[in-house]
NUTORVO-508864 format. One record per residue (C-alpha): residue number from 1; residue in one letter; x, y, z. Coordinates in nm, 4 decimals. Layout:
<rs>
R; n; res; X; Y; Z
R; NUM; A; X; Y; Z
...
</rs>
This chain:
<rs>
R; n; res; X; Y; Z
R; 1; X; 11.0916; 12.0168; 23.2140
R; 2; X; 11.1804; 11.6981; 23.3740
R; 3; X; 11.5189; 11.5447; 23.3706
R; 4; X; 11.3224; 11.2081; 23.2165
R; 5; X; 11.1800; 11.4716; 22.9850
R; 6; X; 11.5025; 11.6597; 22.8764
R; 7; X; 11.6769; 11.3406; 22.8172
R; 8; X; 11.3983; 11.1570; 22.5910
R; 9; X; 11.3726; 11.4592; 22.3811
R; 10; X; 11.7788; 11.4717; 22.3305
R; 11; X; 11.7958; 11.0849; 22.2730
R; 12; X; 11.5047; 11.1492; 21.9804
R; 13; X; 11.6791; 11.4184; 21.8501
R; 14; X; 12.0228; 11.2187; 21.8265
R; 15; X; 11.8276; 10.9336; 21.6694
R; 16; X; 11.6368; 11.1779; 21.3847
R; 17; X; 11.9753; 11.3249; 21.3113
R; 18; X; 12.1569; 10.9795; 21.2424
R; 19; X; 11.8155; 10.9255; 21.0463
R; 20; X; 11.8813; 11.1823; 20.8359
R; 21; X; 12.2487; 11.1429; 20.8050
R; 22; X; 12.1914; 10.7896; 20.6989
R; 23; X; 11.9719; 10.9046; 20.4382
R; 24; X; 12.1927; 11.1990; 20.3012
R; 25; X; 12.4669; 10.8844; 20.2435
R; 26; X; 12.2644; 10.6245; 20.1662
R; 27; X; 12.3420; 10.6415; 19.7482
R; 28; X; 12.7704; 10.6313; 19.8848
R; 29; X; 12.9747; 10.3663; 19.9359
R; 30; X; 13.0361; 10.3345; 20.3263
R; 31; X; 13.3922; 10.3705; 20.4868
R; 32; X; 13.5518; 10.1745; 20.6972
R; 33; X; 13.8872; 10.1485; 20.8655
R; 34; X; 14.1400; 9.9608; 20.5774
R; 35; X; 14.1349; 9.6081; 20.7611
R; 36; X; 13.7764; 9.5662; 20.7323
R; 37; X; 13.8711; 9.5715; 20.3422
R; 38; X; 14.1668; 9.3691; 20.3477
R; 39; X; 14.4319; 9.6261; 20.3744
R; 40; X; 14.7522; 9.7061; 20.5978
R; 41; X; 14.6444; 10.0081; 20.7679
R; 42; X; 14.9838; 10.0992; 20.7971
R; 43; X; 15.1384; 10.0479; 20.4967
R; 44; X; 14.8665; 10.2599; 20.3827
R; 45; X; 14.9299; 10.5300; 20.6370
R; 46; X; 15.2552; 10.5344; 20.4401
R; 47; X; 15.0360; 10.7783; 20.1250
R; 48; X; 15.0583; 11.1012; 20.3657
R; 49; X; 15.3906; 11.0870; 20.3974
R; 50; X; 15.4472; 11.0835; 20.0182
R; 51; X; 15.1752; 11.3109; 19.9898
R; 52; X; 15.3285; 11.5694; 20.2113
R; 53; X; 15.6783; 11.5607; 20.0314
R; 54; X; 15.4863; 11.6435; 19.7202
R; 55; X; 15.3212; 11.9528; 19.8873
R; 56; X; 15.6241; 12.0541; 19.9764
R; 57; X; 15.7800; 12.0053; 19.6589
R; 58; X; 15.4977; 12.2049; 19.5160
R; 59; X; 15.3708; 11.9895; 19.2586
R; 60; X; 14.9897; 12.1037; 19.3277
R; 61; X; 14.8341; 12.3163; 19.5808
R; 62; X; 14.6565; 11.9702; 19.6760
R; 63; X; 14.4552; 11.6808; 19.6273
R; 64; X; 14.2287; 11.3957; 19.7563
R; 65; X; 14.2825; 11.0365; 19.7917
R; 66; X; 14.0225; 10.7997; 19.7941
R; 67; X; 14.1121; 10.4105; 19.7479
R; 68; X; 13.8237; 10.1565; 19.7872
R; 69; X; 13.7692; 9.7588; 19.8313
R; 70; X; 13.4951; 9.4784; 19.8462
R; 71; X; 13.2385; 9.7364; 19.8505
R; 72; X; 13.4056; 9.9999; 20.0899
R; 73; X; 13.5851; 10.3053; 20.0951
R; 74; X; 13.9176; 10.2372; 20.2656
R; 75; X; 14.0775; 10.6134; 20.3157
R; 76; X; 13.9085; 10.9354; 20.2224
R; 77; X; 14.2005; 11.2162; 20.3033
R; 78; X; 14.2346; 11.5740; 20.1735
R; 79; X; 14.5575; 11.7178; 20.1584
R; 80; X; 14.6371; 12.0940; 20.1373
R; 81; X; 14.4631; 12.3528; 19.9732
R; 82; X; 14.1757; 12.3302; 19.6974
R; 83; X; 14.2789; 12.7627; 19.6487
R; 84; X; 14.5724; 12.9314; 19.7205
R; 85; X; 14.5463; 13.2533; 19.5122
R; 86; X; 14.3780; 13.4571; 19.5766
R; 87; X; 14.2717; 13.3715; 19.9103
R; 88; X; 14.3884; 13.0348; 20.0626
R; 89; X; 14.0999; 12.7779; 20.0763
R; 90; X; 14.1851; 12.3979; 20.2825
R; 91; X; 14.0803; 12.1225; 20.0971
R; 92; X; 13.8034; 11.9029; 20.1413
R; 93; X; 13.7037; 11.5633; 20.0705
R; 94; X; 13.4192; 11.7045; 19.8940
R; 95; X; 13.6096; 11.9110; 19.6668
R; 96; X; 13.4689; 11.9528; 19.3365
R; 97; X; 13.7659; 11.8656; 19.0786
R; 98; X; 13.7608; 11.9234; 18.6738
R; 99; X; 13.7965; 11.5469; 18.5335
R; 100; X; 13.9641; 11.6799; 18.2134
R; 101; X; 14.0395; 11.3075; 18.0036
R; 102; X; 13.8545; 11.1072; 18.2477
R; 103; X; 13.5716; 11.2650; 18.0866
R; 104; X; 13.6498; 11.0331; 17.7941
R; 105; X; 13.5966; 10.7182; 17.9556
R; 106; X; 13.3667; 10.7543; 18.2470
R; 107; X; 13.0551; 11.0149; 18.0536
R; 108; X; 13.1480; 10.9506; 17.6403
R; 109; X; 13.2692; 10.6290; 17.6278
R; 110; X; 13.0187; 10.4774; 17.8768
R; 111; X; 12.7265; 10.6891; 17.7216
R; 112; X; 12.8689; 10.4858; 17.3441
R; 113; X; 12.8732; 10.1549; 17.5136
R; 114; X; 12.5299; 10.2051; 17.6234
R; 115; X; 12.4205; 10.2736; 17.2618
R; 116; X; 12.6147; 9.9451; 17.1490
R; 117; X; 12.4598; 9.7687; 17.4039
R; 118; X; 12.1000; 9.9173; 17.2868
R; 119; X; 12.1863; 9.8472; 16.8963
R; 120; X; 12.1565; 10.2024; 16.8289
R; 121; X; 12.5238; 10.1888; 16.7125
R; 122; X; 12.8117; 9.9013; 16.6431
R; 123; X; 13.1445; 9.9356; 16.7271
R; 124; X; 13.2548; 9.8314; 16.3345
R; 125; X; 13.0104; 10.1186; 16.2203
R; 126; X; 13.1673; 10.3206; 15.9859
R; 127; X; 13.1688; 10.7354; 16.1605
R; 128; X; 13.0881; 10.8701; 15.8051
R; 129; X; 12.7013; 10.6870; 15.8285
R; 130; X; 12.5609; 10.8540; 16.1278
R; 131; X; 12.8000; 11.2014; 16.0184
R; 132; X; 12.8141; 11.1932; 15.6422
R; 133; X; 13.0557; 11.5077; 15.6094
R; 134; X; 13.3033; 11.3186; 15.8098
R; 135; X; 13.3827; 11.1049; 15.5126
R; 136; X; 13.5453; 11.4187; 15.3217
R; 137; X; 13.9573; 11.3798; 15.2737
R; 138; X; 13.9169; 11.0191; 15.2626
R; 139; X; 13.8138; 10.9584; 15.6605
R; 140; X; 13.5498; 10.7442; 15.5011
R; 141; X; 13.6737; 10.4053; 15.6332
R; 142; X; 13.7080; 10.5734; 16.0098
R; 143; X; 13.5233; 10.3568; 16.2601
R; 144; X; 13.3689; 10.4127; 16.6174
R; 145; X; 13.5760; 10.1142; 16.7617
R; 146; X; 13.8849; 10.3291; 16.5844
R; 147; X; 13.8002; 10.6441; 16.7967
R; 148; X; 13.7381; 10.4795; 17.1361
R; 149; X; 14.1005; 10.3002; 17.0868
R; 150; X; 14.2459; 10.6594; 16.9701
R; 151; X; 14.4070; 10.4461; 16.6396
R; 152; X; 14.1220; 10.6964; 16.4043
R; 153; X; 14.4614; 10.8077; 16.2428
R; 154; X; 14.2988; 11.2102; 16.3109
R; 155; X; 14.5128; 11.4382; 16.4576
R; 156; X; 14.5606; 11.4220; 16.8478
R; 157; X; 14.4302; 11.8193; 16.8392
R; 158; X; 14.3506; 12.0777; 16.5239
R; 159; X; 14.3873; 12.4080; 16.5896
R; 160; X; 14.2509; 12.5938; 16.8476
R; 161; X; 14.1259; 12.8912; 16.6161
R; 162; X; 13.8951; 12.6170; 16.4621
R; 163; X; 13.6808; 12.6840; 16.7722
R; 164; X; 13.6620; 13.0337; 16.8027
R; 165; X; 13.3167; 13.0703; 16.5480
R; 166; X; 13.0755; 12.8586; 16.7684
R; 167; X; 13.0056; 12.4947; 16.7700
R; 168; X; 12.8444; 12.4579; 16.4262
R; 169; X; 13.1441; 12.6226; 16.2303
R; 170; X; 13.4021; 12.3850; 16.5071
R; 171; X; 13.2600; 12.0572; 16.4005
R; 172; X; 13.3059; 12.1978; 16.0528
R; 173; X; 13.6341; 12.2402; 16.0493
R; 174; X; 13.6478; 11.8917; 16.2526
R; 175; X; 13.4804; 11.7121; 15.9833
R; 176; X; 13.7405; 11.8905; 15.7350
R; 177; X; 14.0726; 11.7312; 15.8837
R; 178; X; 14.2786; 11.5197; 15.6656
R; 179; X; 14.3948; 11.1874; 15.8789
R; 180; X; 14.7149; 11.1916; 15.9662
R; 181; X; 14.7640; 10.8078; 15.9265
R; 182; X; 14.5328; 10.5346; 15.7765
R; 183; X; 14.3548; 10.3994; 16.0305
R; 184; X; 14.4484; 10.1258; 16.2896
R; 185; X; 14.7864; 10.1175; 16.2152
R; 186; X; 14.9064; 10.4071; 16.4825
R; 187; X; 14.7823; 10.4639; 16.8463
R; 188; X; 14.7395; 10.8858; 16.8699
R; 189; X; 14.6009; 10.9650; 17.1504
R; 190; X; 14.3356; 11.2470; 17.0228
R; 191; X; 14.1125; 11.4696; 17.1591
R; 192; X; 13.9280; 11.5198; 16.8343
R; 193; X; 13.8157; 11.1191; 16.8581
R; 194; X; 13.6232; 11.1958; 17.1359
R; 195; X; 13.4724; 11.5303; 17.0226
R; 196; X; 13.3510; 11.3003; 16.7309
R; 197; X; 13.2123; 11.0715; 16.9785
R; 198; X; 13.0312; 11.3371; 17.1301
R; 199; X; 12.8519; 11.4617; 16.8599
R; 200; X; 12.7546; 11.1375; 16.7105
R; 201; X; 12.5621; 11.0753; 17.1036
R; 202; X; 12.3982; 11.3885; 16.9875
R; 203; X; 12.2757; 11.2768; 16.6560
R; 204; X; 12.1526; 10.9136; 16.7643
R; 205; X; 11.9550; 11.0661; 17.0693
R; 206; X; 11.9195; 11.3925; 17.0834
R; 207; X; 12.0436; 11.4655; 17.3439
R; 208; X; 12.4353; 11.6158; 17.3949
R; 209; X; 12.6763; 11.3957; 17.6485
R; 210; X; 12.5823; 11.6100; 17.9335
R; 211; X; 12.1935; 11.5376; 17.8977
R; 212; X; 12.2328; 11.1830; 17.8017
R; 213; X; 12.5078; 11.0671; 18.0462
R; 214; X; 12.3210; 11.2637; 18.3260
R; 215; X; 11.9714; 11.0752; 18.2380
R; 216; X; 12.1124; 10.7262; 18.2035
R; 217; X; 12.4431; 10.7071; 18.4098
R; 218; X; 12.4768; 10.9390; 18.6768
R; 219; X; 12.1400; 11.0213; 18.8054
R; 220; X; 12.0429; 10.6556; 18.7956
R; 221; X; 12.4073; 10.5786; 19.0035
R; 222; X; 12.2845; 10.8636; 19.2711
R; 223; X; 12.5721; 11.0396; 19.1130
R; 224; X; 12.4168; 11.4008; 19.2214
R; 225; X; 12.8028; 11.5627; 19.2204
R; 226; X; 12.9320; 11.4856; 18.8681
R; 227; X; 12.7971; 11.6339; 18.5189
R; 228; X; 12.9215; 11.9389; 18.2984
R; 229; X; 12.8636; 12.2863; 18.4189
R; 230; X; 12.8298; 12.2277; 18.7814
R; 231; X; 12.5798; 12.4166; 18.9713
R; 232; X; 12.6547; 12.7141; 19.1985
R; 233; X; 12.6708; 12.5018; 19.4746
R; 234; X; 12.9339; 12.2856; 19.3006
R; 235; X; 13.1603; 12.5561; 19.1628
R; 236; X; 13.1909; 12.7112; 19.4892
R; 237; X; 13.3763; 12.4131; 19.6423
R; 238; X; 13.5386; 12.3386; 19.3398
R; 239; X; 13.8811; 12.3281; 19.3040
R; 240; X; 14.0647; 12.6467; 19.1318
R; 241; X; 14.3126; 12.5530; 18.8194
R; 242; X; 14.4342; 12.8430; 18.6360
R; 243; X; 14.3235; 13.1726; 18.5086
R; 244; X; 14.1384; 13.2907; 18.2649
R; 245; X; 14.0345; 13.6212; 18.1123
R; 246; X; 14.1916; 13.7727; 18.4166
R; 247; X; 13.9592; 13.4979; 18.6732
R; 248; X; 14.0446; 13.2229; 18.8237
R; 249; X; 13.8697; 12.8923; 18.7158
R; 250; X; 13.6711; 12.7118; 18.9660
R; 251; X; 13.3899; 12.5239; 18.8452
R; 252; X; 13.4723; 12.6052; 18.4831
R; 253; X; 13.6362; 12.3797; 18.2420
R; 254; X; 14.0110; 12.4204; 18.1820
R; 255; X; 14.0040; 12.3086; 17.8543
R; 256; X; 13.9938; 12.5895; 17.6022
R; 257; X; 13.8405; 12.3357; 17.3506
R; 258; X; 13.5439; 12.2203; 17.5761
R; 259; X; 13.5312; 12.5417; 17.6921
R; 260; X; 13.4382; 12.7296; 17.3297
R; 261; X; 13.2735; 12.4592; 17.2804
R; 262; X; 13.0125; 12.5974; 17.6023
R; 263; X; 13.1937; 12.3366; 17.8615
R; 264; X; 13.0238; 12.0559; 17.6790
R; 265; X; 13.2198; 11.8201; 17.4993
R; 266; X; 13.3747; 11.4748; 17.4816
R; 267; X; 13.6681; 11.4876; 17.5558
R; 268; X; 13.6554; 11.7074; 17.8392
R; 269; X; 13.4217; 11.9326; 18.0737
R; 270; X; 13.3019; 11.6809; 18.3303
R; 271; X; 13.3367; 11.7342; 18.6968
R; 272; X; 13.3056; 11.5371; 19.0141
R; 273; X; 13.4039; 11.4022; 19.3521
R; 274; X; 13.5747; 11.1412; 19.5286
R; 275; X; 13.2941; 10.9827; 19.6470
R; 276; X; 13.0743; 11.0274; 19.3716
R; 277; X; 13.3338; 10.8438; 19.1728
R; 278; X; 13.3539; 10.6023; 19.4259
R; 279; X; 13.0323; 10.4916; 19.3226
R; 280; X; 13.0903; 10.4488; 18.9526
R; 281; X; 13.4449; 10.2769; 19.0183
R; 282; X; 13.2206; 10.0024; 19.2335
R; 283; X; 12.9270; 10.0237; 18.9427
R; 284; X; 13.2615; 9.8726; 18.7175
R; 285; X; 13.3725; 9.6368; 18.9995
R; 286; X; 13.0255; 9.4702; 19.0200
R; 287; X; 13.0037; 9.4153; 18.6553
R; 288; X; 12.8281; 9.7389; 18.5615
R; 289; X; 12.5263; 9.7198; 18.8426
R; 290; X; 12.5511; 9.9102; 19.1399
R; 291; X; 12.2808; 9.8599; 19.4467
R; 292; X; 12.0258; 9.7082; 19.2528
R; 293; X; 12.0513; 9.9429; 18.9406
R; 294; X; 12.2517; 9.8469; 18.6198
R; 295; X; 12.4054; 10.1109; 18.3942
R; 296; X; 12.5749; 9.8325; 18.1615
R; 297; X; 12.5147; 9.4618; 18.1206
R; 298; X; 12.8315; 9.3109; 18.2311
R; 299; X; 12.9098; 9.1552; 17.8766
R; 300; X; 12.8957; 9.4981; 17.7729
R; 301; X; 13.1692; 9.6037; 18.0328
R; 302; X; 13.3984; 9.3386; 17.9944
R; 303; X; 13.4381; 9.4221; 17.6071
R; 304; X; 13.5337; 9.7695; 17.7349
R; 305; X; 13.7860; 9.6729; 17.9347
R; 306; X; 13.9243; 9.3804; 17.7304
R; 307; X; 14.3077; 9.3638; 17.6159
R; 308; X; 14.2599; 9.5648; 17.2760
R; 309; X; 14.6173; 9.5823; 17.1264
R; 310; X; 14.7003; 9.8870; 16.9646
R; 311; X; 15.0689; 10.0003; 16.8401
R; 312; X; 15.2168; 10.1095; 17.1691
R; 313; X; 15.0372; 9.9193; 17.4152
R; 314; X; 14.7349; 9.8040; 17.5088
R; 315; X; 14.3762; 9.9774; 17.5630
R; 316; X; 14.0779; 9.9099; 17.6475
R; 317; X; 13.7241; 10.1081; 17.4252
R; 318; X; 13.8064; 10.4493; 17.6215
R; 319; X; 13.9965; 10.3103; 17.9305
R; 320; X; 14.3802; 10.2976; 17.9066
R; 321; X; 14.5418; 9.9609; 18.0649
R; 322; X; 14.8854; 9.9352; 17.9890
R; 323; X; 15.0846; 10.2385; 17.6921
R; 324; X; 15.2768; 10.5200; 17.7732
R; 325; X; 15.0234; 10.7140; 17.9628
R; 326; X; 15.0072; 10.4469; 18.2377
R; 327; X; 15.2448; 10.5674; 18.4775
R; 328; X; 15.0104; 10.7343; 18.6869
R; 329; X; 14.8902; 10.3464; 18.7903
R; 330; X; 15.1305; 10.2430; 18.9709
R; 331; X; 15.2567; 9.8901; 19.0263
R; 332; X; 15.1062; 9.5711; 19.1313
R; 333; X; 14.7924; 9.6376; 18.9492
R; 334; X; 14.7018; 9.2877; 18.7759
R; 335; X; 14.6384; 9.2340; 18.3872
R; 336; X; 14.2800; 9.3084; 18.4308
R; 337; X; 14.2851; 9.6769; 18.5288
R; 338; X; 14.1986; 9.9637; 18.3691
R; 339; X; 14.2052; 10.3820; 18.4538
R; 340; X; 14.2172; 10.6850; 18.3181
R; 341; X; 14.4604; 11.0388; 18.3931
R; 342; X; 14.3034; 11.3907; 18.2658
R; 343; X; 14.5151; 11.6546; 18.2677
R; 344; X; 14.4258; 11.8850; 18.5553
R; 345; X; 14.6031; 11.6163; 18.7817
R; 346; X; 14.3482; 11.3468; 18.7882
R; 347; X; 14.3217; 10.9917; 18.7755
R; 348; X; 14.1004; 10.6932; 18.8184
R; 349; X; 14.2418; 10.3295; 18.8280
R; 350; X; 13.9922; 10.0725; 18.9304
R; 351; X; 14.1096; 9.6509; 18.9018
R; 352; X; 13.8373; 9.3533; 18.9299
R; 353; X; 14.1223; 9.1150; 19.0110
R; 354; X; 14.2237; 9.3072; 19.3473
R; 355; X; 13.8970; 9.4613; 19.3825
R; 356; X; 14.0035; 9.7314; 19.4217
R; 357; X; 13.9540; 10.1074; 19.3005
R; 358; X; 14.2774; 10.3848; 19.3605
R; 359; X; 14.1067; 10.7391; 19.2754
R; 360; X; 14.3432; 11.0690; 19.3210
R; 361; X; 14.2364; 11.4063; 19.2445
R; 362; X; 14.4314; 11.7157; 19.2640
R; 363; X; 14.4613; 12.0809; 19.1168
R; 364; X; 14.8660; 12.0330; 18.9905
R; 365; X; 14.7882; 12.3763; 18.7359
R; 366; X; 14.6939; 12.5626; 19.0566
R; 367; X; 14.8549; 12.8237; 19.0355
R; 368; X; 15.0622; 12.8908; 18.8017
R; 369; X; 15.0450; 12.5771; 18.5679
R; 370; X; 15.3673; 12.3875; 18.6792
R; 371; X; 15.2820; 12.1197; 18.9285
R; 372; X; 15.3286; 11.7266; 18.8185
R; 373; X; 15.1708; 11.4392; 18.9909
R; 374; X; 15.1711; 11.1473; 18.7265
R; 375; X; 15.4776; 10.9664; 18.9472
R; 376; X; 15.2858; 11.0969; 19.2445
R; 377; X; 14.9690; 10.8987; 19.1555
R; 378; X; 15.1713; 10.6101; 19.0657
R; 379; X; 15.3480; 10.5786; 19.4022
R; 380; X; 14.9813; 10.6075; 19.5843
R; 381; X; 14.8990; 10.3072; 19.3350
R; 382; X; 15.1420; 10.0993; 19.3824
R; 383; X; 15.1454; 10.1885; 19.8016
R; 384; X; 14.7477; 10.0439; 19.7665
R; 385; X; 14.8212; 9.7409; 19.5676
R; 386; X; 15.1213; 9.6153; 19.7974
R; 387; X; 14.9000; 9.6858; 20.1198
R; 388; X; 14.6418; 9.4567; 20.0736
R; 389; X; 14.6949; 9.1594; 20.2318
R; 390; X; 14.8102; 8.8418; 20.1329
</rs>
């Protein structure tokens, strides 16, 4: 073969692979150095150095950091190790991490809104019309807007032997709890709201949160990563948290309420990736439409993520803004943000003032159950929100 020859043949080659590659990342947001999105590059260099005093510190085996603006992803870093027992396993950016709570917001309280937003449900709608044995023990006057805000008055979690007979008999013994204050007049942040939630998406469509969110949230958003009980493929880059049963969890919910409840629930259960959540953080930036497909109308959005005063602070229908479980934001943030922390060492702040989206996922319970990154994720916050430039 002729040099001519050899070298056409290469140059086609080169071209089908970027092709291809183009393709594979087409649904993603692209990234781009920080300036091209309004950021000090350097101040923002400034997250793996706190980042690798927190590794050293041990409060998680490790994590990824993925902050975003005016359509672009600004850093994508993975630090340390998604597995360290048994076997040490690096991290990756496209570690697969258990959402825990931000399975509230982002799959149950988006997959409500949508209902609102279709008539199939109103916020004021009492819980007891679409589930009548709710109303026993005088949780009659419970409504849906009470659940998203967590001020239901139920209990922020019953017992975990209420779960151990199957679903049927769990939602029995949900539907049996007395309240624990009369409703509105106390924020509890509660688990049980959003297993509620759940159940009545199951009764208006049929379908349970993981079919309905999948069909009409994240397979429309190219969202191929995130859902309940990930796929093979999925678990085995997943992150590990604790064990269980004598196994370590990857890929399987950490919850022991989702999980006797068969990983599907809503308050928990969902997985996903930085970049897939990328995605849905710019879906919320671009008033609930992302590349020329709309999972909300934007009225719709912006009465989720209004200033909804509740006794401690202030929430938004499923997001948190501004109460006691906010420190994992940071500072700078403006009035108009709203986010999310789950449990596993998770959270997802995203603000349509700044434009700007601050993800962080880690494994903290890896191994042993003791790491803590809530001031961790704060200080990557507030290092994003005092880099962009003025």
């Amino acid at each position: 073969m002729n040099d001519s020859r050899h070298r056409f043949l290469g140059t086609n080659v080169l071209l089908l692979i970027a092709i291809a590659a183009s393709e594979l990342f087409a649904d993603g947001l692209p990234v781009d150095s920080p300036e091209a999105s309004g950021f000090r590059g350097d101040r923002l260099a400034q997250i793996d150095e706190v980042v690798t005093e927190a590794l050293g510190e041990g409060q998680m085996a490790g994590c990824v950091v993925c902050i975003g603006r005016k359509g672009k992803i600004a850093l994508l870093n993975a630090y340390g190790h998604r597995q360290i027992e048994p076997n040490k396993i690096e991290m990756t950016v496209d570690t697969v991490f258990d959402m825990a709570s931000i399975t509230k917001p982002i799959a149950t309280a988006t997959s409500v809104m949508l209902l609102v937003e279709r008539g199939t449900l109103a916020l004021h709608d009492r819980v007891s019309q679409h589930i009548p044995e709710f109303a026993q023990n005088d949780k009659d006057q419970v409504t849906i807007e009470d659940l998203l805000l967590h001020q239901s008055g139920l209990t922020p979690d019953n017992a975990l032997a209420d779960y151990a007979d199957g679903s049927e008999k769990s939602f029995q013994n949900v539907y049996a709890l007395s309240l624990r204050v009369q409703p509105k007049t106390k924020f509890m942040y509660s688990d049980v709201g959003f297993i509620l939630l759940a159940e009545l998406i199951r009764r208006k469509t049929g379908q349970d949160v993981h079919a309905f969110s999948q069909a009409n949230v994240f397979r429309p958003l190219g969202m191929s990563e995130t859902g309940y009980l990930p796929r093979s493929e999925l678990r085995d880059r997943a992150a590990a948290t604790e064990q269980r049963d004598g196994r370590w969890m990857r890929g399987e919910v950490h919850d022991p309420r989702a999980y006797r409840l068969g990983g599907v629930a809503g308050h928990a259960g969902l997985f996903s990736t930085a970049e897939d959540l990328a995605v849905f953080a710019q879906m919320l930036l671009n008033g609930g439409e992302y590349e020329g497909t709309r999972i909300l109308e934007t009225k719709t959005l912006d009465l989720m993520s209004a200033d909804h005063k509740v006794s401690s602070g202030i929430r938004g229908l499923g997001w948190d803004k501004q109460t006691g479980y906010s420190s994992n934001k940071g500072k700078g943030f403006s009035t108009q943000a709203f986010g999310h922390g789950g449990f596993t060492g998770t959270t997802f702040w995203v603000d349509p003032e700044l434009d700007m989206f601050v993800i962080f996922l880690s494994n903290r319970l890896h191994p042993d159950g003791k790491g803590s990154v809530n001031r961790l994720a704060g200080r990557i916050g507030t290092i994003a929100a005092e880099a962009i430039e003025k």
